[in-house]
N, C-alpha and C positions, 0 to 999 in steps of 0.2 A: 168356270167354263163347263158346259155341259159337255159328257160325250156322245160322241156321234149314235150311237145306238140306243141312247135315251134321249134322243131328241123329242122324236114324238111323243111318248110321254110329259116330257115338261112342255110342249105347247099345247095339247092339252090340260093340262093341270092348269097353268098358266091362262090361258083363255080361258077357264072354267071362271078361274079364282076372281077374274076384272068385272065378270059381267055378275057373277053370285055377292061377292064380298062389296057393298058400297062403300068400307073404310077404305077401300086400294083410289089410290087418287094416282093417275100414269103422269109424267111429265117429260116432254122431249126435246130436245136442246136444239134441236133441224126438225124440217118438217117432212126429213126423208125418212124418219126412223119409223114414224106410224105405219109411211107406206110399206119399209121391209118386213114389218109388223103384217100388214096383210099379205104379203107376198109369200109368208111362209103359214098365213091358212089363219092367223091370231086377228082378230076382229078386235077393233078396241075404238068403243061408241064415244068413251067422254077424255080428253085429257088436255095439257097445257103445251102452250109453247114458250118458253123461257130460254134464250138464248145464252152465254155464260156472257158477262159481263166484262172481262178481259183483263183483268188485273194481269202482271206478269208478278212472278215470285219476290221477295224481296231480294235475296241476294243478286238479283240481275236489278235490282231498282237501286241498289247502293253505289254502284260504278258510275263513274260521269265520264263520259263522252263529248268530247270538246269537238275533234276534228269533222267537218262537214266534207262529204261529199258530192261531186258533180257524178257519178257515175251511176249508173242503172245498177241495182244489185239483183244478181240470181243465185236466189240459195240451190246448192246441188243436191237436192232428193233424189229424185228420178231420171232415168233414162234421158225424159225431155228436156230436163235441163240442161244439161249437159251435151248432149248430141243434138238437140233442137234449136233450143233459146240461144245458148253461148255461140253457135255457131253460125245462127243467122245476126245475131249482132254483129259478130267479127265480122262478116259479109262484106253489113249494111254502115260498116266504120262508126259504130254507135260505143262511146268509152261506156263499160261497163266492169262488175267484179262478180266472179265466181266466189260466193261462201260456201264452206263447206256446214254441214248441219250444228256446228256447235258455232254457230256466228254468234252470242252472245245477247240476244236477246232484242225487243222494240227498240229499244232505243238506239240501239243500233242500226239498226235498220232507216230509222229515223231520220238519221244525218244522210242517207242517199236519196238522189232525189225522186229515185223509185223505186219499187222490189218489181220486177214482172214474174209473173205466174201465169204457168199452165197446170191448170188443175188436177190434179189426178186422185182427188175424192170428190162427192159431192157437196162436203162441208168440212171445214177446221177448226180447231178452239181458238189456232193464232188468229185467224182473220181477225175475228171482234179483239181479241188483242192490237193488232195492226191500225184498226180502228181507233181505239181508246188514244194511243200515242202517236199517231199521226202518220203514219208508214204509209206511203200513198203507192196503192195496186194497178199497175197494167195487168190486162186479161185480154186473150183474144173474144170477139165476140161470139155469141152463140155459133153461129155459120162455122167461122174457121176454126172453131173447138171441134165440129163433127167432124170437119177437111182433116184435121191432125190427130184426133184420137182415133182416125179409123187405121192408121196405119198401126203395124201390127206391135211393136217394140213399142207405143204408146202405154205410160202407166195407166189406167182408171177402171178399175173394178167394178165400176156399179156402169157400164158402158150399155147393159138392157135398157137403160134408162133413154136412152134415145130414140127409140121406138114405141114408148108408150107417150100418146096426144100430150104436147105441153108436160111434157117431162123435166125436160130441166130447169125450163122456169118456174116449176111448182117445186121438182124437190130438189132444186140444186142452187145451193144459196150464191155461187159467182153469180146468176143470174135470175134473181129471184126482185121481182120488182121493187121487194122493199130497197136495196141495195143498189139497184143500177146509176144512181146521182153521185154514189162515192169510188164509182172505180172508173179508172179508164178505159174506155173499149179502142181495141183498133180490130179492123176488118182483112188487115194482108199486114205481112212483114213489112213492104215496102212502103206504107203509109208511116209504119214508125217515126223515123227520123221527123217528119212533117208535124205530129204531133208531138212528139219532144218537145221539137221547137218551141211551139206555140202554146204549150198547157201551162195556166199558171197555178203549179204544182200547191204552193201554199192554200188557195184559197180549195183545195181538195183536202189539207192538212186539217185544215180548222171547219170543213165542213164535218172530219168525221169526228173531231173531236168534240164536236157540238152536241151531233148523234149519241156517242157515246154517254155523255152527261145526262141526256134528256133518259137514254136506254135505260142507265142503272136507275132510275126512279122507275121505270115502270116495269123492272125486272122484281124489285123491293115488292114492289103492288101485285106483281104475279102473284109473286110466294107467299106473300098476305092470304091472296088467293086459296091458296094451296093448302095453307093452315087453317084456314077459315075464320079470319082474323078482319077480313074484308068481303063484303059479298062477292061470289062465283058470276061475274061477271064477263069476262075474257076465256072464262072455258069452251072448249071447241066442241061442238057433239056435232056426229056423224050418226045418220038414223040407219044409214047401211053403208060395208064394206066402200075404201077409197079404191080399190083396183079389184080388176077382173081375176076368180080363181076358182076353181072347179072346186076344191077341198077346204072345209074351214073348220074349225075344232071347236068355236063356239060360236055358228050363224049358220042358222036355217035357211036355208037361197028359195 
């Protein structure tokens, strides 16, 4: 952790070190990170995107989980879930279960026949987890993400993000093209129940589990990539800055 009164020193340094030293090869896991990267003046022309591949740990892979659930689960992180999500389901008479943060891992989650999320980063390491093991994601759509994150008790930190053109479809993996066939979108609460009904959950299961499989071989191939073990083929260069900034520590505007 840097402190706060050497910050600019180390993005300097930092942006010095990327664009002088050709051994620094950057890699980033969301595609939001190079933006924050710009955002705070650090210019970085060459690097990967490599998502994590979603293993969970082994001691949450050694418990077996028998019992199957009909219920919607909402893990309680944030405000919204709890004051938002839990309480428009009670509403909408939708059987659902509050987790509290230590729910025990994918597989868990697994056996319900949904997790819904409101997001409140732009990316998570669980998703591609959720992914890997089958955990099928409600999301509101784009639209009613701005309608609910403007209110003020809303968690989401990176909330700039919606004002800059194609913001969160570019750095916000809920809604990032590559992803939009594995989640479900609804556009109001009150369409919920409707798509309940009618989603056949499974074949969203084994969609992402497919994804997943195909993922880790070309995650494998990144970091080939990266060691130079396989030609630098899938490296991203950028010939100028991804976002607009008046100050940069290593680009000449």
């Amino acid at each position: 952790m840097v402190a706060k009164n050497n910050l600019i020193d180390y993005y300097e340094k930092f942006g010095r070190a990327i664009i002088e030293n050709k051994n620094i090869t950057i890699v980033e896991n969301n595609p939001y990170e190079v933006f924050y990267a710009c955002q705070k003046g650090i210019f970085i022309p060459n690097y990967y995107l490599i998502r994590p591949v979603g293993f969970a740990p082994d001691e949450v892979l050694l418990k077996d989980y028998k019992v199957i659930h009909e219920e919607i689960a909402i893990i309680d992180r944030t405000d919204q879930d709890s004051n938002v999500s839990a309480r428009q389901l009670k509403k909408l008479k939708i059987k659902h279960r509050v987790l509290n943060k230590d729910y025990g891992g994918p597989l868990v989650l697994s056996n319900y026949k949904a997790l819904l999320i409101l997001p409140y980063q732009v990316s998570i390491m669980k998703m591609m987890e959720n992914f890997r093991y089958g955990v099928v994601m409600l999301i509101p759509t784009e639209k009613l993400f701005r309608e609910l994150s403007d209110d003020m008790y809303y968690e989401f930190p990176e909330s700039d993000l919606k004002d800059v053109p194609d913001g969160l479809i570019n750095y916000m993996e809920w809604y990032n093209e590559e992803f939009i066939d594995f989640f479900i979108y609804f556009d109001s609460w009150e369409e919920l129940p409707e798509i309940i009904k009618k989603t056949n959950f499974l074949k969203y299961k084994k969609k992402e589990m497919e994804y997943m499989k195909k993922y880790e071989e070309k995650a494998i191939n990144l970091w080939a990539q990266v060691l130079e073990i396989n030609p630098s083929k899938d490296r991203i260069n950028n010939d100028k800055p991804i976002c607009d900034n008046s100050i940069f520590y290593n680009y000449n505007q």
